[in-house]
C-alpha positions as CSV (number, residue, x, y, z in Angstrom):
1,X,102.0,72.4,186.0
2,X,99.2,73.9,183.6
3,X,100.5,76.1,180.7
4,X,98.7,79.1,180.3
5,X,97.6,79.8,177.2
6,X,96.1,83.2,177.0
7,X,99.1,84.8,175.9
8,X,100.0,82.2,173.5
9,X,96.5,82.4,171.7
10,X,96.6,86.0,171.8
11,X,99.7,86.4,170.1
12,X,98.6,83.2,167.4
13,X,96.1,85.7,166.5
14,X,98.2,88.9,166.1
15,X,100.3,87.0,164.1
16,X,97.2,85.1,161.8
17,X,96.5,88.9,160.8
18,X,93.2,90.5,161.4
19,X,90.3,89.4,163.2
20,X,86.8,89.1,161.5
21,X,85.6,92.9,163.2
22,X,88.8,94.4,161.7
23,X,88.1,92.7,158.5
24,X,84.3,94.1,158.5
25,X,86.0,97.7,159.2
26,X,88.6,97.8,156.8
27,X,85.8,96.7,153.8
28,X,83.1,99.2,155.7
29,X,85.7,101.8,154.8
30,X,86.8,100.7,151.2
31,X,83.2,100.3,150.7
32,X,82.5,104.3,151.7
33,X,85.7,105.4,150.0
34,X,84.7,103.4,146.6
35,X,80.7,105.1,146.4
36,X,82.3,108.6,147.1
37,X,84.7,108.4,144.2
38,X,81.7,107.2,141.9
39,X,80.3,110.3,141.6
40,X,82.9,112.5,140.4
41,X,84.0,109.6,138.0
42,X,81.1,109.9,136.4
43,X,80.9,113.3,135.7
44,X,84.3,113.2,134.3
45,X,83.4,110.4,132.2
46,X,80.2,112.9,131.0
47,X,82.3,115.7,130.5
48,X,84.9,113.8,128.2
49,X,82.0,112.9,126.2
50,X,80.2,115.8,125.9
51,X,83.4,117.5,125.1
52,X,84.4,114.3,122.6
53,X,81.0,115.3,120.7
54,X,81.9,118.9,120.4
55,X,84.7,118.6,118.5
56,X,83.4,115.7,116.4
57,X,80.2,118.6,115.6
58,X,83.3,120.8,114.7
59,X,84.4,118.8,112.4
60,X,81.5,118.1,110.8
61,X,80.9,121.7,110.5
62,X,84.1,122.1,108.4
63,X,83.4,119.0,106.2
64,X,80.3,120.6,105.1
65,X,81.6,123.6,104.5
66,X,84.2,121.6,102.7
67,X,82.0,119.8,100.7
68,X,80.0,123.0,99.4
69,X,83.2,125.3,98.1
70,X,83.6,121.9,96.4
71,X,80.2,121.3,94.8
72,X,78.8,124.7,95.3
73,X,76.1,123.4,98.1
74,X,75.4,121.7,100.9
75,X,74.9,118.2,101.1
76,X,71.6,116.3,101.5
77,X,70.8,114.3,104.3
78,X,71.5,110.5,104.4
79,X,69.6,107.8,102.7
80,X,68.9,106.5,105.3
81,X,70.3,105.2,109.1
82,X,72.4,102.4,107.6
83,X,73.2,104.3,104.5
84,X,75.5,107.2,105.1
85,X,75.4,108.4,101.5
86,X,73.6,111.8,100.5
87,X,70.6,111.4,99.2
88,X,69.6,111.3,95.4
89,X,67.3,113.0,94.6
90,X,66.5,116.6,95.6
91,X,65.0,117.8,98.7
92,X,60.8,118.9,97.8
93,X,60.6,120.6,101.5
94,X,62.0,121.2,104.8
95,X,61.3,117.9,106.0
96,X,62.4,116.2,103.2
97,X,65.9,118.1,103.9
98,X,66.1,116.9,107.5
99,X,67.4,113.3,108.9
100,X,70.9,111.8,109.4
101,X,74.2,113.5,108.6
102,X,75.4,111.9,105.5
103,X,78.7,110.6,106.9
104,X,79.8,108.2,103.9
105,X,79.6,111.3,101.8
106,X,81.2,113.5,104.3
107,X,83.6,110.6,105.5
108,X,82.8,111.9,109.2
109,X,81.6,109.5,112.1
110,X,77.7,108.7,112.5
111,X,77.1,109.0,116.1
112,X,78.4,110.8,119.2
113,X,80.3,109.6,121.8
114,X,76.5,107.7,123.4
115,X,76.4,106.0,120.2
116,X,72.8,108.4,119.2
117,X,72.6,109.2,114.9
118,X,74.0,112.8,114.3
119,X,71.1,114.5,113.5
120,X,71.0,117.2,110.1
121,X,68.8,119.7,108.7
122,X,69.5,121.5,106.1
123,X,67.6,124.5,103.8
124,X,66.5,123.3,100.6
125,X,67.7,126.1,98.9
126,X,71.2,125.6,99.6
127,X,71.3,121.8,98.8
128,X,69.8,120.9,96.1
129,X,71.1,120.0,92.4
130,X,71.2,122.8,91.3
131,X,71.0,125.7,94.2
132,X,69.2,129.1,93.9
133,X,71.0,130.7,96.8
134,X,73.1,134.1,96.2
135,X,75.2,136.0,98.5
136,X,72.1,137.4,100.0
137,X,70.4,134.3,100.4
138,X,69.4,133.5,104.1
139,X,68.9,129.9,105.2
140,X,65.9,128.7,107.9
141,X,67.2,127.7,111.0
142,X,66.7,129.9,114.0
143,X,68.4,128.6,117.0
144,X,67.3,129.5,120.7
145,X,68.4,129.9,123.9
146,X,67.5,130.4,127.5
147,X,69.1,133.0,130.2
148,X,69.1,132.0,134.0
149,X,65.7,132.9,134.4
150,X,64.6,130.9,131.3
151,X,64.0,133.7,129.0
152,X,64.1,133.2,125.2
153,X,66.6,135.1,123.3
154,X,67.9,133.6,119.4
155,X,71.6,133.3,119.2
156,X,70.5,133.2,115.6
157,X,67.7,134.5,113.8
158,X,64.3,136.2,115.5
159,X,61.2,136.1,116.2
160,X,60.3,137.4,112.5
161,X,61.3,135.8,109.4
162,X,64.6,135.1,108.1
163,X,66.5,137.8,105.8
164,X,69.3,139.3,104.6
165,X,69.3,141.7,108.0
166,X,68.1,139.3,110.0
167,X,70.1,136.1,108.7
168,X,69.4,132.4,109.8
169,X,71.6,129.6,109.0
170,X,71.2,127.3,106.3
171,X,72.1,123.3,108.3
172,X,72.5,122.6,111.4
173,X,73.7,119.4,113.6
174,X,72.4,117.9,116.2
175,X,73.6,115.6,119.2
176,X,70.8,114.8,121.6
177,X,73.2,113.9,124.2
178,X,73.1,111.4,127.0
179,X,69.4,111.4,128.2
180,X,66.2,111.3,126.6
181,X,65.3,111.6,122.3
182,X,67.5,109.9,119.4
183,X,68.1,106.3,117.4
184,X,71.5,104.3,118.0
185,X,73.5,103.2,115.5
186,X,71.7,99.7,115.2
187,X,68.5,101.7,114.8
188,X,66.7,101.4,118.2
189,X,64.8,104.4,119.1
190,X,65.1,105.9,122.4
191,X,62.2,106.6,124.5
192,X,61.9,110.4,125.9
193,X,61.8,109.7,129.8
194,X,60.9,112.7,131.0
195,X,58.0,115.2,131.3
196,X,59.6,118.2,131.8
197,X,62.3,118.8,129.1
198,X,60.4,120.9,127.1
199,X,63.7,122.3,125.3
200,X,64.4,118.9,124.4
201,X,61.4,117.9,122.6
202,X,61.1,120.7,120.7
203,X,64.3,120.0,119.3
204,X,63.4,116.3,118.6
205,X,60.5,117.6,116.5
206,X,62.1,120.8,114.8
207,X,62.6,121.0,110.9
208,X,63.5,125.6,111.2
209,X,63.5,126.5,115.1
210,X,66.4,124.9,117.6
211,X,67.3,125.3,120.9
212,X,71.0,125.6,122.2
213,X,71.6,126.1,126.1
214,X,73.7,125.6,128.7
215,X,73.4,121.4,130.2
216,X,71.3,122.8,133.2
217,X,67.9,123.1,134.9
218,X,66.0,126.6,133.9
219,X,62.5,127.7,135.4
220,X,61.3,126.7,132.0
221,X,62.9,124.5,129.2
222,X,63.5,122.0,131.5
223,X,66.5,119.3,131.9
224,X,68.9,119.9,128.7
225,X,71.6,117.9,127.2
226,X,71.8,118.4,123.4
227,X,74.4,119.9,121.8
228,X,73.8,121.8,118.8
229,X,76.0,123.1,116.1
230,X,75.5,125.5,112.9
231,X,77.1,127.1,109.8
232,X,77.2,130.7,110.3
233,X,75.7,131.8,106.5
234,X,78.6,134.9,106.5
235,X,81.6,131.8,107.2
236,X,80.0,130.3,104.7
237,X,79.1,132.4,101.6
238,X,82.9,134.0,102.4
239,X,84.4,130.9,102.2
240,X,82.8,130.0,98.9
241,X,83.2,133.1,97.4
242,X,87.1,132.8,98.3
243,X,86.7,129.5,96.4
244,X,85.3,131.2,93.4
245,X,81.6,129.4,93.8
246,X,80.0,132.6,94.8
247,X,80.6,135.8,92.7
């Protein structure tokens, strides 16, 4: 008598586990599963960095207002991109005034959370040796900014020159986020890949005039991910005068 062995194979392979379709299926769906958490994961990842430079540009902010109720001004730029130490000798203009934040001087961190230089301008006036500002004293930099439609309004500053009525602040800081513009750390500079962030670039080539917006796309300015942060001159000139630098 022949055995039959349907059954028996059948049940040899429920018990071996799944067959090689089931196994295609189950990594089909992982697979799907896997690519659709990617993209939230990512943005999260940009957020906590974005949100990590922030606070590090906070921080900065108060170190050089710490720095000037100390010495009675604001500190120069750095040497240079592997020396975080303020420079020597006094600024002779605007773009003398303008490169890396000193952050030996400052004892702050160099880069943002992309590993990109902190960028820092700062007036003359208020950092040199011996500085010339007075209570009334405004500083240089306007900073920018775009409503929905992509108009231009100034946060800080207008269109006219800086005054006393019309005050602009005297150093700002400058993260140019994840994409496009900046120099890492181990000094490679980073090509602009686009065409169209027009906001960006004329950040990357500003000494007096910034741009701060929103992360988004506008009818004009373009793509946007810098993050810029600046001394308000009133927090300022009332903190030093509180410290008895300013009478």
């Amino acid at each position: 008598m022949m055995k039959d062995t349907t059954n028996e194979n059948r049940r040899s392979r429920e018990a071996g586990g799944f067959t090689l379709v089931e196994m295609t299926l189950v990594l089909v769906i992982i697979g799907l599963l896997v690519s659709s958490l990617i993209p939230p994961l990512s943005a999260q990842i940009d957020q906590r960095n974005r949100n990590e430079t922030r606070e590090q540009l906070a921080e900065i902010r108060e170190a050089l207002i710490g720095f000037a109720i100390v010495h009675g001004r604001l500190p120069r730029p750095a040497i240079s991109g592997s020396d975080g130490n303020e420079k020597t000798a006094n600024c002779i203009n605007v773009n003398d005034c303008d490169g890396f934040i000193p952050w030996t001087t400052l004892g702050v961190k160099k880069t943002d959370a992309w590993n990109k230089m902190l960028r820092y301008s700062v007036t003359p006036t208020f950092a040199n040796t011996s500085p010339t500002f007075t209570i009334g004293t405004p500083g240089s930099k306007k900073i920018q900014t775009r409503d929905a439609s992509g108009t231009i309004s100034y946060l800080l500053g207008s269109a006219s020159a800086c005054s006393s009525s019309s005050p602009c602040s005297p150093a700002i800081v400058l993260s140019f986020g994840k994409n496009n513009w900046g120099i890492t750390a181990e000094g490679t500079v980073l090509a602009d890949s686009s065409a169209t962030n027009t906001d960006e670039d004329m950040n990357a080539g500003a000494t007096d005039v910034f741009v701060s917006r929103d992360p988004s796309t506008v009818p004009t300015g373009g793509e946007f991910d810098d993050i810029v942060t600046w001394i308000p001159p009133y927090i300022l000139v009332n903190r030093m005068i509180a410290a008895g630098k300013l009478p």
